[in-house]
C-alpha positions as CSV (number, residue, x, y, z in Angstrom):
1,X,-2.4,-9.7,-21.7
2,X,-6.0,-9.0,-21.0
3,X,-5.6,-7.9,-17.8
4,X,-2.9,-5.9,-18.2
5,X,-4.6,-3.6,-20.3
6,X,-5.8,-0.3,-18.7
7,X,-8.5,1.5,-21.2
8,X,-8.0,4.5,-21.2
9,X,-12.0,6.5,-21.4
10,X,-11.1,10.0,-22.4
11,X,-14.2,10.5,-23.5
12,X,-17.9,12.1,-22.3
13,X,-20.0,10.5,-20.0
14,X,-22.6,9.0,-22.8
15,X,-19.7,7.6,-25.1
16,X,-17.4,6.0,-22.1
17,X,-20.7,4.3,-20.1
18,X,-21.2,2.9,-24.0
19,X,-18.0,1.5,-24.3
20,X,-17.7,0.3,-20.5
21,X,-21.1,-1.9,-21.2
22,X,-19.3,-3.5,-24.2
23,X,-16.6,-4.0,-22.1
24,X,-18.1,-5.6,-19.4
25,X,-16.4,-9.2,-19.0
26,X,-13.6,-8.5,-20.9
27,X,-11.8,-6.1,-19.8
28,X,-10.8,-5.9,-16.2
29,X,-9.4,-2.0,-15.8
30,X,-10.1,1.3,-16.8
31,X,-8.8,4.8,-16.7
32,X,-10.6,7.7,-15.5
33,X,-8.8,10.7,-16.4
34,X,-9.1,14.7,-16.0
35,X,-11.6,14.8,-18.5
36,X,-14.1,12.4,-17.5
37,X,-13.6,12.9,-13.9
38,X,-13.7,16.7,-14.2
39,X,-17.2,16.6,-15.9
40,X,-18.6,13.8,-14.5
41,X,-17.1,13.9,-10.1
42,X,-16.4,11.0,-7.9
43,X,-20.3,9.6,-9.1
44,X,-18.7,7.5,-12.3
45,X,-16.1,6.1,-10.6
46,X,-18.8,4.5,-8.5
47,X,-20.2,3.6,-11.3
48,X,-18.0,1.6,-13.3
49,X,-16.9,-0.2,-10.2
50,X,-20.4,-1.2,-9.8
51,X,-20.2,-2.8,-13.4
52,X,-17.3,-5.0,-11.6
53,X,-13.9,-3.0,-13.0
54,X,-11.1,-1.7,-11.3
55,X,-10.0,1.7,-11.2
56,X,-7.0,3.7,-12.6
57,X,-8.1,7.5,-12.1
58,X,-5.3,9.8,-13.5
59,X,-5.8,13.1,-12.0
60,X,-1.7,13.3,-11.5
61,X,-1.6,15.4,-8.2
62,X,0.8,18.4,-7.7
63,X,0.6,20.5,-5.0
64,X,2.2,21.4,-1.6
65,X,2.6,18.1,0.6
66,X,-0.6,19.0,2.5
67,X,-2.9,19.4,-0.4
68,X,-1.7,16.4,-2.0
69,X,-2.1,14.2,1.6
70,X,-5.6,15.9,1.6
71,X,-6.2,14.5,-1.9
72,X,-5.1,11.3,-1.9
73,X,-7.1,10.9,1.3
74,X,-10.3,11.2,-0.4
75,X,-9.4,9.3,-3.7
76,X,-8.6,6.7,-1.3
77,X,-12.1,6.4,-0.1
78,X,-13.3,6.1,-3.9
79,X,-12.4,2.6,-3.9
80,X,-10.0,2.8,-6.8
81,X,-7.1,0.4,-7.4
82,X,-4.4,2.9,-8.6
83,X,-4.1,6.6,-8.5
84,X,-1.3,9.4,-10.1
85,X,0.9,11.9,-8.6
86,X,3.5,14.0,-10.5
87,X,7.4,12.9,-9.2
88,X,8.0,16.3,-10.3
89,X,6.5,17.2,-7.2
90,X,9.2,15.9,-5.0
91,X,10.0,12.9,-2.3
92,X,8.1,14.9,0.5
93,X,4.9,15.2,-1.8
94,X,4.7,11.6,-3.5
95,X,5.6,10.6,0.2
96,X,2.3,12.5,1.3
97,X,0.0,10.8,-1.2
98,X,1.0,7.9,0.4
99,X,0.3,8.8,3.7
100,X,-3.2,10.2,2.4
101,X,-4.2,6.9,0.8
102,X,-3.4,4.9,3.7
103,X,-5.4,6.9,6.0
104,X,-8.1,7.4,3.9
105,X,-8.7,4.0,3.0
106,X,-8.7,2.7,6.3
107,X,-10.9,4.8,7.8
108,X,-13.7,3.2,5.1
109,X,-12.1,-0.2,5.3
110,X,-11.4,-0.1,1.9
111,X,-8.1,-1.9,0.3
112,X,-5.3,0.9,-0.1
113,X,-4.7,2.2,-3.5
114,X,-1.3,2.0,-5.4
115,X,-0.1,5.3,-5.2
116,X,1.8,6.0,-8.6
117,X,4.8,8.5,-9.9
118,X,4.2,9.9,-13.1
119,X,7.8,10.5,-14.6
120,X,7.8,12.1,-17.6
121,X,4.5,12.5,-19.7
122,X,4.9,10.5,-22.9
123,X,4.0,13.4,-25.8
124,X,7.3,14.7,-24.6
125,X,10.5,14.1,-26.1
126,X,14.2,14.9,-25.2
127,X,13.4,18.9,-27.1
128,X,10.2,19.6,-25.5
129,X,12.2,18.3,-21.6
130,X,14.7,20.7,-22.3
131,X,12.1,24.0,-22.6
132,X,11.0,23.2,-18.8
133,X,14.9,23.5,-18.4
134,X,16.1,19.9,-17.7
135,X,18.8,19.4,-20.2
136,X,19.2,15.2,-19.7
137,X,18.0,13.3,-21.9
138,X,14.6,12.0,-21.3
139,X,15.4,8.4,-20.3
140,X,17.8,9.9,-17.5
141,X,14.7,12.2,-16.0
142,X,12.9,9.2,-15.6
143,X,15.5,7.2,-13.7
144,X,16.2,10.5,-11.3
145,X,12.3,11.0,-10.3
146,X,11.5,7.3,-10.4
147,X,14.4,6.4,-7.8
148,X,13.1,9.3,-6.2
149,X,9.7,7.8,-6.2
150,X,11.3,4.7,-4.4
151,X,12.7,6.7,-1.4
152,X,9.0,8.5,-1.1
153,X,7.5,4.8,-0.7
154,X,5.4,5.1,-3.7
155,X,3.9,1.7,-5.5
156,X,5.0,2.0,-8.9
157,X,5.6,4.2,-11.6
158,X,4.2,6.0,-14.7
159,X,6.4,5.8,-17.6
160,X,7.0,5.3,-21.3
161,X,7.0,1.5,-22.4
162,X,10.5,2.6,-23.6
163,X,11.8,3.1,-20.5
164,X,10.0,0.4,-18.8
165,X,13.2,-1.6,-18.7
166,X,14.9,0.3,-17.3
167,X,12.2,1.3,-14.6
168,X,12.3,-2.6,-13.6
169,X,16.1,-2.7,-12.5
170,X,15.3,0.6,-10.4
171,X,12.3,-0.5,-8.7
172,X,12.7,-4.3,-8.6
173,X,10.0,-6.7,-9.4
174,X,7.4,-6.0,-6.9
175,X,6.4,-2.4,-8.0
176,X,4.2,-1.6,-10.7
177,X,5.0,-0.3,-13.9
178,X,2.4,1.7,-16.0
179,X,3.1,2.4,-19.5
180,X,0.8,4.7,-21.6
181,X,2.2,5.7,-24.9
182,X,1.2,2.1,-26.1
183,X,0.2,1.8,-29.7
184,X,-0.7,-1.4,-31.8
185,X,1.7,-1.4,-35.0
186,X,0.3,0.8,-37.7
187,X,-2.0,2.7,-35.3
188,X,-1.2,6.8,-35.4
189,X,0.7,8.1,-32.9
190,X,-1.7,11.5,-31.8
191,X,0.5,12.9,-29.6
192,X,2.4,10.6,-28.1
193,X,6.2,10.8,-28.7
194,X,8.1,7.9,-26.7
195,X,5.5,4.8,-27.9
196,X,5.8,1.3,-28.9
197,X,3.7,-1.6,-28.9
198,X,1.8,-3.8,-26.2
199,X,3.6,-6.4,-26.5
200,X,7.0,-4.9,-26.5
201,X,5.7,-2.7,-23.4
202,X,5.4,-6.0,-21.5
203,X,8.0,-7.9,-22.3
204,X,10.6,-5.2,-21.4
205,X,8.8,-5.5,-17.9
206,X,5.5,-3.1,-17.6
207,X,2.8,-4.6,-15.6
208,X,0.2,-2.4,-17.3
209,X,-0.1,-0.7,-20.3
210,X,-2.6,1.7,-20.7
211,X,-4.1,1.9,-24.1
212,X,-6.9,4.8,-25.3
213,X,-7.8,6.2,-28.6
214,X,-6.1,3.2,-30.5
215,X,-9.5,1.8,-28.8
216,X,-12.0,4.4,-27.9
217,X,-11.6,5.9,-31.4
218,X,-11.9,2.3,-33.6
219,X,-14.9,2.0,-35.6
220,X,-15.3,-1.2,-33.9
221,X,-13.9,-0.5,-30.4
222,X,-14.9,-3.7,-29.0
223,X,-12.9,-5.8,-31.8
224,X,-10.3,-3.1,-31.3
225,X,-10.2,-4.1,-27.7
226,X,-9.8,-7.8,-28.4
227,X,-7.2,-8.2,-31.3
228,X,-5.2,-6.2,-28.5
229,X,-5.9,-8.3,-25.6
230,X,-5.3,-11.0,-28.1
231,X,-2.1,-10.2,-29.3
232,X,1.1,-12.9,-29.1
């Protein structure tokens, strides 16, 4: 399971370059998300790559096709392994940020990034889908926008490990699947509404599960790291 597991380093600059260090040689991914990237720019992406880990930056793009293209263009040329758009967006957008990471990539000769959907966020719940007016349940959201994500050419999808299942009949077994929501058995669930654990999340068929506070907020985040990683 070790590398499958995504950390997720919500956190400021001092705190996630702490835990990246501890992390070095045993961990194989991390996240980069709004917060960290907004404060910090493209300069600790570079940075954690030097230290030998692969990417996940979760900015989740929305936006007209062009500004998404435009975007994913120069993400691509960050070197990262995986990057988000929102399938909310539609087939022509997610089909854009494909385009974009191709293009930019190649121009640096850099590996293209997988280009992934994010379905529906995971603090949500069947309630809180229905006040952006969708009335399906959430499980049936996901299933529209990830097939949607399929026809758009995207590499995988973002999704609850609940769902992740399901996500594998859709998208077949090539395609990624990356499940946050993920919590150890006991751990508190924050905000997260549609969770389980690591281990369920993989065996119903994610490739990734991307794991964050249940980590970054242990008083030992290291050992938190590794009875994870460890887990049967």
């Amino acid at each position: 399971m070790r590398d499958q597991i995504i950390v997720a380093l919500d956190t400021d600059a001092h705190s996630a370059l702490s835990l990246a260090r501890g992390l070095q040689g045993r961990a194989e991914w991390l996240k980069v998300g709004m917060t960290l990237f907004y404060a910090e720019g493209p300069e600790i992406v570079s940075t954690f790559k030097q230290m030998g880990f692969q990417i996940f930056l979760d900015l989740k793009l929305h936006d007209i096709p062009h500004q998404v293209e435009g975007a994913a263009r120069e993400i691509s040329r960050l070197g990262v392994s995986m990057f988000t758009v929102h399938a909310a967006g539609g087939r022509e957008m997610m089909a854009a940020a494909v385009r974009g990471a191709c293009a930019g990539s190649q121009e640096c000769g850099l590996d293209t990034p997988a280009v992934l959907a994010v379905t529906v966020l995971t603090s949500m719940d069947d309630a809180a889908l229905e006040q952006t007016g969708v009335r399906d349940l959430a499980s049936i959201q996901v299933n529209r926008l990830a097939t949607l994500a399929v026809e758009a050419g995207v590499q995988g999808v973002v999704c609850s490990p609940r769902e992740a299942s399901a996500m594998r009949d859709i998208l077949g077994s090539e395609r990624l699947i990356v499940t946050p929501g993920v919590r150890p058995e006991g751990a508190p669930l924050d905000d997260q509404a549609r969770v389980a654990s690591p281990r369920a999340a993989i065996d119903a068929g994610a490739s990734h599960v991307v794991i964050g506070r249940p980590i970054t907020a242990a008083e030992l985040p290291i050992q938190a790291f590794e009875n994870i990683a460890t887990e049967g």
